[in-house]
N, C-alpha and C positions, 0 to 999 in steps of 0.2 A: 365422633372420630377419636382413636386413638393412636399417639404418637409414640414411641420410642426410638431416642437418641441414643448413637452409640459413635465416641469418635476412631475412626480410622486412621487418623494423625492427628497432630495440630491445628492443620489449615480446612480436614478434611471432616465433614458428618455424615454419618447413614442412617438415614430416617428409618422407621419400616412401620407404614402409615395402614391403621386397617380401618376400613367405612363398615358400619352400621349395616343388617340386611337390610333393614325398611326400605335405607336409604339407597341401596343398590336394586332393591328388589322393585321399586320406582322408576329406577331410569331403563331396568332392562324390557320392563312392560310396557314404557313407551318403545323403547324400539320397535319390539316385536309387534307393536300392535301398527306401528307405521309399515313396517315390510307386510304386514297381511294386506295394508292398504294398496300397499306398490305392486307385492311379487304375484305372478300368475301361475299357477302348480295347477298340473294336467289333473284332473278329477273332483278340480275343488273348485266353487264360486271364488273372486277375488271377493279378500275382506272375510270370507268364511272357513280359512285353513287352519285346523287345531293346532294350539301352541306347539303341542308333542312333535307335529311333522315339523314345524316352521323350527323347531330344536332339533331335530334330527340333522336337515337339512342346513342349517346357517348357523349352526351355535356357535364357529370358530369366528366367523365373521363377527358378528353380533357383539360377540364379546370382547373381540379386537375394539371395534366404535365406540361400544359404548366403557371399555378399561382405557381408553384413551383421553373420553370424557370426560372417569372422571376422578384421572389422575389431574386434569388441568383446571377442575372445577375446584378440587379441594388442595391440591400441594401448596398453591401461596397463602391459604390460610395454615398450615401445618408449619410451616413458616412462620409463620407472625407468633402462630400458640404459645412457641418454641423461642422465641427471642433469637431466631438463628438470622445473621446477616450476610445473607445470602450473597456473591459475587458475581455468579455467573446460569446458565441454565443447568438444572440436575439431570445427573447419567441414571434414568431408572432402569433399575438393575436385573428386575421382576417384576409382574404381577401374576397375580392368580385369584379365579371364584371360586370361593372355599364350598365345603358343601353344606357349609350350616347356613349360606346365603350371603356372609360376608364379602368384602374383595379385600385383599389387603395388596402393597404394593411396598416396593423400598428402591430410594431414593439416593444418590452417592451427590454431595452436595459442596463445594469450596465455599468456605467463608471468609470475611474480611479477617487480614492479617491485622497483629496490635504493632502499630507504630509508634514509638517513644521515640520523638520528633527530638533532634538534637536541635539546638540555635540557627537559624536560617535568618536570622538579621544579623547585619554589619558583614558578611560573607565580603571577604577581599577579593578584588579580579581586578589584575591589571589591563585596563585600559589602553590600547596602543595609540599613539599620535600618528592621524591623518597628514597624510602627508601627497600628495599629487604632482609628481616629477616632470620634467619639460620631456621626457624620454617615453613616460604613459602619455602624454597629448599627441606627441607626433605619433605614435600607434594608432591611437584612434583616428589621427587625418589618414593615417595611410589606410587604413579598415574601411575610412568614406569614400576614400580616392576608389577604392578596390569596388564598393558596393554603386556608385557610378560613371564606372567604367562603362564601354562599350564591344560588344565581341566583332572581331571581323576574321571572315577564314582565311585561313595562312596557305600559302603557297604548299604545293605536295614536298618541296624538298625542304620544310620550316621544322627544324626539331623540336620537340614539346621543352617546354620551362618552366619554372612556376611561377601561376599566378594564372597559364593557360588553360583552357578547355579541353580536352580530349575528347574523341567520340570511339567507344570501344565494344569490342564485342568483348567478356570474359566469361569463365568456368571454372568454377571451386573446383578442386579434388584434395580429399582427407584421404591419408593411407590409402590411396589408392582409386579410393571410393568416389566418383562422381555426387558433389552435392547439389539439388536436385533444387533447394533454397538459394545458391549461389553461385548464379547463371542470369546472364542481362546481355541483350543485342544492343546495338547505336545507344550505348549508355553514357550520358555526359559525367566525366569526370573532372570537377576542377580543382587542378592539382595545386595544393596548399591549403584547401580548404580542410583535409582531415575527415571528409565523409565517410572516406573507406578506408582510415587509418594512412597515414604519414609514409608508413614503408611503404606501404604498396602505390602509392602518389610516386612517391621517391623515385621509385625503378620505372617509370615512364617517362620521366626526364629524360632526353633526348632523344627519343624515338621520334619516329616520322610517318608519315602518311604512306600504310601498307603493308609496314611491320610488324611481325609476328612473334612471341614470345614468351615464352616458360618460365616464373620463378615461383619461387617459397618467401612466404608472411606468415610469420609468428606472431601469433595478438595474442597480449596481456590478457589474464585472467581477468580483469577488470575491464574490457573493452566493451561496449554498449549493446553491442549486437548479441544476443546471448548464441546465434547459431558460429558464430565467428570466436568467443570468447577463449581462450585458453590454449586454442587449435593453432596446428601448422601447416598450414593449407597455400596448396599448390596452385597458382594460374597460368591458365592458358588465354593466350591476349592476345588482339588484332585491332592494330588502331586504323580506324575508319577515316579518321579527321581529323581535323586541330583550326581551335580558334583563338586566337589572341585577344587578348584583355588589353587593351585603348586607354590607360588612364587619363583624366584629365587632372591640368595644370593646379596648382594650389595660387588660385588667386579670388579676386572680386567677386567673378561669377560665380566660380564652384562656392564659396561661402554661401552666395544667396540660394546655390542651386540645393544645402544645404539646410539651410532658413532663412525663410526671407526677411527674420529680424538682423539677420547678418550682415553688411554693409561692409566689414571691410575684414581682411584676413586677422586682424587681431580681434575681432569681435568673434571671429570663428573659434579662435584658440579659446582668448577668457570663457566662451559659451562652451566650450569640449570640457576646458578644467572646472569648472562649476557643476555641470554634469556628474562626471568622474567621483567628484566630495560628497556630491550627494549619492550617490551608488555606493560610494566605500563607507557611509553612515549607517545608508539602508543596512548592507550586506554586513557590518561591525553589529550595529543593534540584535541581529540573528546569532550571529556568533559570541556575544556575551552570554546571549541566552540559553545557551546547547554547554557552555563554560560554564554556570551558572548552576544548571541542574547537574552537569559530571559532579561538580564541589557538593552540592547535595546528595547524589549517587553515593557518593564517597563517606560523606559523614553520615549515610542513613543507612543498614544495612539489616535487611528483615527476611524472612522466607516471605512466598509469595504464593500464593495457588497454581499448580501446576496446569489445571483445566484452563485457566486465564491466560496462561503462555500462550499453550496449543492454541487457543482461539485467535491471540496475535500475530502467530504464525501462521494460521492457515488464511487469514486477514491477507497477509504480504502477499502469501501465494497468489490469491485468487487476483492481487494488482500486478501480478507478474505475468500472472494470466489471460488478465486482460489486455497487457500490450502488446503481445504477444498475438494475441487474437486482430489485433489493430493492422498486425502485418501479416494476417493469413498463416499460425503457425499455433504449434500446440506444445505442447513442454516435451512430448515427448518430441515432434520434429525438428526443436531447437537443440534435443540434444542435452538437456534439464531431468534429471531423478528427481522426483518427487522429493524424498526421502532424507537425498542431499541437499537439496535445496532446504529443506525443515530444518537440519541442524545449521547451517550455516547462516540462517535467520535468527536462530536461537538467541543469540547475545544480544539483538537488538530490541528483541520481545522482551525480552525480561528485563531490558531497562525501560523500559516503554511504558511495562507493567508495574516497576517498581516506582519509574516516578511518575506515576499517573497516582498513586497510591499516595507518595510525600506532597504532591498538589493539592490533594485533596485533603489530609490532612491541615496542611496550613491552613488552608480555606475557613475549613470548621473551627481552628483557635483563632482567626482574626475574626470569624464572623458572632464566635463566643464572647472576644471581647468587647468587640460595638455593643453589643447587647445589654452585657455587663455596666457598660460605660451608659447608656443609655438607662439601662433600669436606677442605675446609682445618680440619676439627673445631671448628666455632664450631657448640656443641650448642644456644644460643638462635636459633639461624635458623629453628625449627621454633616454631608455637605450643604446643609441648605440652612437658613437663614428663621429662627420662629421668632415673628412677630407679636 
């Protein structure tokens, strides 16, 4: 096998790998001797069709199988030959069977970038003090109160408020356009919840049982829904029903109804604020850590392989796609560009990629220096204990 490297950038190598006839002129006589076994050609025994027809006939194929072969038989050794450190899978660019018997093929290949790792110990990050207010507890009681409530249906002349149920028939329309995705009969609405965004909760407050009605909701470019997101979208409404929310009383029972380690409304609070500390520890430990790698981001700055981006972009896509797919929808009936969607991923791939790359970095100088530490007889480099 012979290799030659040529770099195309920095990060980027083009192989252009040629095999041996021997060695090609081996794999393609296995093929063709398995297809005489397989194929059936009118005038001929199976097993008895001369190569010349079985070339006439299948050579593009043939050659496609077995240039496939044995690109994936030889590239990772062409690689190793080559001391090339390879990042991602290579764009072969070409192949062809030459007529002296050879194949040669070439390979467009990203390699690991060099990182000159700045100091990643003693990194300062201020720490904020936990803190769990009497004003976050009573949220949470009212959030229990709310979640064992009771519904009961309101009289036809009860106007809707929040905290109630609605049951409504609605209809998107964008510019004009009936949207075909958002449309729902006797749909339960409970207004305050934010399922269907806030405004649109909002403008049902006080209607009643029968009413009929048109407005406009603007939703944020960041709104969840991506068929909703960024749109000004028109509804046409008809509330069917309304059901009031029951809250129960903040006392003995609701505590236990609560947890039954609960005995008394103070045992409910200290249990709600305990909760809480440990939720804002959990949720602090994550956020030190996304703080933690920005300060890295920041003091670490290299190019990256571009084929590594694309790949963690099209990474995102395909989880956009599949929730997407969760709710019976495709990028394009959400109303999603492909294209747009890639750049405006962009930023986050390529931190993704970059500090996937300073991670791994570190890794190899701590695990260098255990090593180090260990090969020089310092027996506490190891957690463990030699007796």
């Amino acid at each position: 096998m012979d290799v030659v490297v040529e770099s195309v950038s920095d990060l980027t190598k083009k192989l252009s790998i040629t095999l041996p006839k021997d060695e090609v002129k081996k794999e393609l006589d296995k093929a063709y001797n398995k297809l005489n076994r397989e194929v059936s050609l009118k005038g001929f025994r199976r097993g008895k069709v001369p190569l010349s027809v079985l070339q006439k006939n299948f050579r593009d194929r043939i050659e496609a199988e077995v240039g496939e072969k044995l690109v994936q038989a030889t590239y990772f050794d062409a690689v190793e030959k080559e001391n090339i450190n390879a990042v991602v899978h290579p764009e072969i660019k070409e192949h062809t069977f030459r007529d002296d018997g050879t194949f040669v093929y070439v390979a467009e290949v990203d390699v690991k970038p060099v990182v000159e790792l700045k100091e990643y110990k003693g990194l300062e990050i201020e720490k904020p003090i936990i803190d769990v207010t009497d004003v976050e507890v009573e949220a949470k009681i009212d959030q229990l109160r709310r979640q064992h409530s009771v519904l009961r249906s309101a009289d036809d002349d009860y106007a809707i408020g929040r905290d109630d149920v609605a049951v409504v028939d609605f209809q998107g329309f964008h510019n004009g356009t009936v949207m075909k995705e958002v449309h729902n009969e006797n749909y339960s609405v409970d207004v305050g919840a934010g399922s269907l965004g806030d405004e649109f909760e909002q403008k049902l407050i006080g209607l009643k049982k029968g009413d009929k009605t048109l407005y406009e909701v603007e939703f944020p470019p960041e709104y969840p829904n991506p068929v909703l997101a960024g749109k000004n979208v028109e509804f046409k409404v008809e509330v069917k029903g309304v059901k009031q929310r029951i809250r129960p009383e903040v006392d003995e029972e609701f505590a236990k109804d609560v947890n039954e380690a609960y005995a008394t409304v103070e045992d409910l609070r200290n249990g709600i604020q305990r909760d809480l500390r440990m939720q804002k520890e959990a949720s602090l430990e994550g956020d030190l850590d996304d703080r933690i790698m920005q300060k890295l981001l920041e003091q670490n700055s290299f190019s990256i392989p571009e084929r590594l981006v694309r790949y963690e972009i099209e990474e995102m896509i395909k989880q956009t796609e599949g929730n997407l797919q969760r709710s019976g929808l495709t990028l394009e009936s959400a109303g999603l560009n492909r294209e747009e969607l890639a750049e405006k991923n962009r930023e986050v791939a390529e931190k993704r990629v970059r500090g996937d790359f300073i991670l791994k970095k570190i890794a190899e100088v701590e695990i260098f220096k255990l090593v180090t530490r260990i090969l020089n007889g310092a027996t506490n480099a190891l957690p463990i204990n030699i007796i």
